[in-house]
DOKEKE-524814 format. One record per residue (C-alpha): x, y, z; chain. Coordinates in Angstrom, 3 decimals, m for minus. Example, Ala and Ser with C-alpha at 12.3 -4.5 7.8 and 13.67 -1.06 7.14 Angstrom:
BEGIN
atom c1:12.300, c2:m4.500, c3:7.800, kette:A;
atom c1:13.670, c2:m1.060, c3:7.140, kette:A;
END
This chain:
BEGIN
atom c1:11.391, c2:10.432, c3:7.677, kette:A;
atom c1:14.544, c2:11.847, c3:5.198, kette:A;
atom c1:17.434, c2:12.411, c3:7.720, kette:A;
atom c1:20.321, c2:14.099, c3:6.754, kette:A;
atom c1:23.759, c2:14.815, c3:7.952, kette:A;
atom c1:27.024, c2:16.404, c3:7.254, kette:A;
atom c1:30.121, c2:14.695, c3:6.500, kette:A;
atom c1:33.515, c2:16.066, c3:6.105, kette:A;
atom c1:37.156, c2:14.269, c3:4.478, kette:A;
atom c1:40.385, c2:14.445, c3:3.620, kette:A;
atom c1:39.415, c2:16.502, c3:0.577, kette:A;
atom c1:36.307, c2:18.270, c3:1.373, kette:A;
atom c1:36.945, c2:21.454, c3:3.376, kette:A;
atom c1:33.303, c2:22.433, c3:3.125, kette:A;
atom c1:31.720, c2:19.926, c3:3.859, kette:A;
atom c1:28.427, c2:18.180, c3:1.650, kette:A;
atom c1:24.833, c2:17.548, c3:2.834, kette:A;
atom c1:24.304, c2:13.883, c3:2.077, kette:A;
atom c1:20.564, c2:12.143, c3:2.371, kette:A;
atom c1:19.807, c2:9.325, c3:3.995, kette:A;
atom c1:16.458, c2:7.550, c3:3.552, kette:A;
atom c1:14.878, c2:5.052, c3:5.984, kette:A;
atom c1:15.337, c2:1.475, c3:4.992, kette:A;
atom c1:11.981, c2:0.090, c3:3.147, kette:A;
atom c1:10.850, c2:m3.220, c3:4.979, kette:A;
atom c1:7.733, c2:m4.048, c3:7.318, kette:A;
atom c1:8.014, c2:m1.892, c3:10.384, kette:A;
atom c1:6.863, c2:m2.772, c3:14.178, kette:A;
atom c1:4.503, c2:m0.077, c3:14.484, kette:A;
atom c1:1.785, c2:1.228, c3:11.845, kette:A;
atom c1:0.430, c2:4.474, c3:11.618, kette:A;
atom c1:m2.785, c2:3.161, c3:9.987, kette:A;
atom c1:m5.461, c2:0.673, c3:10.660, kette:A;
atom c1:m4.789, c2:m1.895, c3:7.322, kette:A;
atom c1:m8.605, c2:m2.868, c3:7.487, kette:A;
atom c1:m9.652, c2:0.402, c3:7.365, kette:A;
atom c1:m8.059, c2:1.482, c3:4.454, kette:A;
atom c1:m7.608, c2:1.202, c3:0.543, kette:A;
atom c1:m5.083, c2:1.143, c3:m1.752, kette:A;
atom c1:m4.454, c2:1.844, c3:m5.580, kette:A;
atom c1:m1.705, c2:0.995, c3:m7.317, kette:A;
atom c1:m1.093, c2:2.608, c3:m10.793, kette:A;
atom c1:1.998, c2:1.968, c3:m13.476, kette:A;
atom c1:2.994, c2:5.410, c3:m16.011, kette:A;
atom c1:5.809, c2:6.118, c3:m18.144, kette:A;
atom c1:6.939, c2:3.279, c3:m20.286, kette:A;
atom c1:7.099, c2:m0.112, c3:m19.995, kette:A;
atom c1:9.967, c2:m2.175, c3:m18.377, kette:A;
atom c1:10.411, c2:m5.621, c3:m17.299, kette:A;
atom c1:9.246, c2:m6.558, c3:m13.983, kette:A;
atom c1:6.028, c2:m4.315, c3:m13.502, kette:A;
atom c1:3.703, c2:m7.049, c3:m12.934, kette:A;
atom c1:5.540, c2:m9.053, c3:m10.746, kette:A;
atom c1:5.766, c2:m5.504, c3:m8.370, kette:A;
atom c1:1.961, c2:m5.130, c3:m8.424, kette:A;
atom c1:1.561, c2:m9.070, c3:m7.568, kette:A;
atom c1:3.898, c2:m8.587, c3:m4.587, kette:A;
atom c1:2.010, c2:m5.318, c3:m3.758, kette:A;
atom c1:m1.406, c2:m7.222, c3:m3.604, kette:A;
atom c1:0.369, c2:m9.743, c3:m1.939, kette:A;
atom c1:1.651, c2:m7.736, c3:0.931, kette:A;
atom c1:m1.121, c2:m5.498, c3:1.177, kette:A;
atom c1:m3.094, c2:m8.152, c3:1.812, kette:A;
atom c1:m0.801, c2:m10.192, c3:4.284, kette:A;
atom c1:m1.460, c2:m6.704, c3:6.367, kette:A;
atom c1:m4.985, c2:m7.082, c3:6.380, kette:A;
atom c1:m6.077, c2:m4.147, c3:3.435, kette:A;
atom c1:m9.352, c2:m5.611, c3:2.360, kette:A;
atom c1:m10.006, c2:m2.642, c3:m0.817, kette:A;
atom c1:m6.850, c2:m2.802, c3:m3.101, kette:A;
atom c1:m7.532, c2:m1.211, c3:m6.770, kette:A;
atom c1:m5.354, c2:m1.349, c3:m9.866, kette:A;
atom c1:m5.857, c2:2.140, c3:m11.883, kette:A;
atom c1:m6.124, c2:0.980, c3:m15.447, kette:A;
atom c1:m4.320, c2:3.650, c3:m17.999, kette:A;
atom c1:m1.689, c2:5.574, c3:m16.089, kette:A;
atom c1:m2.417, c2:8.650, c3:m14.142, kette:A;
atom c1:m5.083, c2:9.557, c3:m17.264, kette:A;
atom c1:m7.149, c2:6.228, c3:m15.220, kette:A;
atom c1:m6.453, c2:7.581, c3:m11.906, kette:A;
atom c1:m9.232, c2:10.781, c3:m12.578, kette:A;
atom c1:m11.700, c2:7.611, c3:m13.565, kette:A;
atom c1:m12.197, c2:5.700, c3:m10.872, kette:A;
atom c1:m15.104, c2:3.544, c3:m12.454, kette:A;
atom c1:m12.563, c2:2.259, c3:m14.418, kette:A;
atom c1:m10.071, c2:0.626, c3:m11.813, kette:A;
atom c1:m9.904, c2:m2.768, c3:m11.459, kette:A;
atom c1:m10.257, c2:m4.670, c3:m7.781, kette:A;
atom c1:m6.784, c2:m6.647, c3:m7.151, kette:A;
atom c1:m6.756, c2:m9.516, c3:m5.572, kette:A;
atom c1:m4.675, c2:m12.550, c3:m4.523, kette:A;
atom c1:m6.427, c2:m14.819, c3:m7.034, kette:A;
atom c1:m6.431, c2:m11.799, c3:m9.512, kette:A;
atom c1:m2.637, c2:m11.005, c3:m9.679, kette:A;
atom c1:m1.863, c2:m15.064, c3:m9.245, kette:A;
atom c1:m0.174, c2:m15.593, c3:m12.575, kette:A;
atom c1:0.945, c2:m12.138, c3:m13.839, kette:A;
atom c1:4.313, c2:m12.581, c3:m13.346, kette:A;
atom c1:4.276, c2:m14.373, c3:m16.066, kette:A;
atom c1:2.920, c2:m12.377, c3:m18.306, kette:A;
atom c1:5.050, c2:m9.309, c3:m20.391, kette:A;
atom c1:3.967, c2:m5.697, c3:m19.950, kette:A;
atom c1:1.688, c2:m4.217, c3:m17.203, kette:A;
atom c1:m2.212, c2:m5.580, c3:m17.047, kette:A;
atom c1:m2.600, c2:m2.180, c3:m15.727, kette:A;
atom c1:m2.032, c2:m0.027, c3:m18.958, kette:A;
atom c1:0.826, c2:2.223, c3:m18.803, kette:A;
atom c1:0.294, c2:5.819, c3:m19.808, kette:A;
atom c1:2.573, c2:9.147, c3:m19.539, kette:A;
atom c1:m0.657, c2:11.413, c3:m19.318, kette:A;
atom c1:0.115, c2:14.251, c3:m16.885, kette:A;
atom c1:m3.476, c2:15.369, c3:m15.130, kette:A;
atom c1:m3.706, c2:18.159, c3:m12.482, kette:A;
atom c1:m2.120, c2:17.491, c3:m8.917, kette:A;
atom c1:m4.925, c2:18.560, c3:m7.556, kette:A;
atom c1:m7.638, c2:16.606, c3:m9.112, kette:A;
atom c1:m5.280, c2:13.398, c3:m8.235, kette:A;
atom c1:m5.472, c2:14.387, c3:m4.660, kette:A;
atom c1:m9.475, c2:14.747, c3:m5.214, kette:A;
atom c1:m10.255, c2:11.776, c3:m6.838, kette:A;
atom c1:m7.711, c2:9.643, c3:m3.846, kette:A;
atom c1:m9.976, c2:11.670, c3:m1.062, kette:A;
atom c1:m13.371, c2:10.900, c3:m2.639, kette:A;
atom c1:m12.172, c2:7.572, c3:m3.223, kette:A;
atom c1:m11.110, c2:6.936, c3:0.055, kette:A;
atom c1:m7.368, c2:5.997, c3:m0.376, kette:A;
atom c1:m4.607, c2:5.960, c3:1.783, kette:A;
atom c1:m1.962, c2:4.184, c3:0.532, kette:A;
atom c1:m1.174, c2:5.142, c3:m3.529, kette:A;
atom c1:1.826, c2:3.010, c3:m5.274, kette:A;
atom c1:2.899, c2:4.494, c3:m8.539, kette:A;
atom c1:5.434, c2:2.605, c3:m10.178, kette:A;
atom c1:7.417, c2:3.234, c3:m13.094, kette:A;
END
């Protein structure tokens, strides 16, 4: 959960709202059962350096949880309203990407309706959804 708090100074008579977000990490307790549920990762916007090796350590970690259904959504969010189209990730699939320039997923900037996102993850069974870039 966000937290926030108020902090006041030498120079600040009013006083500022700053956030505070928890710390990303592996965490003691989880609030899902990781062989009961799936995950899809998808990359949009443009390319950048780096994007494969974050969906090999995805896969990795996912799977070092347990998450037996982990799907790569080929094309940006214009993929994520085709499921048919995603591609299973695995251990042995995402072995050597790192090395590789780009995203084997297929960036895209396409912009589809919230709702039909949220539609296509419920049919689809997902409870974890990575987008990255």
């Amino acid at each position: 959960a966000t937290k926030t708090f108020m902090r006041l100074n030498k120079r600040d008579d009013q006083g500022h709202i700053y956030y505070q977000l928890m710390l990303s990490g592996a965490r003691k307790t989880l609030h899902f059962d990781p062989s009961k549920s799936s995950a899809v990762i998808v990359t949009c916007g443009g390319l950048c350096p780096g994007l494969n090796s974050v969906i090999r350590e995805l896969v990795m970690t996912l799977t070092a949880y347990g998450v037996p259904n982990i799907f790569g959504c080929k094309g940006g969010y214009k993929g994520m309203l085709e499921p048919d189209k995603w591609m299973r990730l695995d251990p042995e699939a995402v072995q050597d990407i790192h090395n590789k320039g780009g995203t084997i997923l297929v960036s895209d900037r396409g912009n589809p309706p919230c709702m039909d996102l949220a539609n296509v993850l419920k049919e689809q069974n997902i409870q974890q959804y990575f987008v990255i870039g």
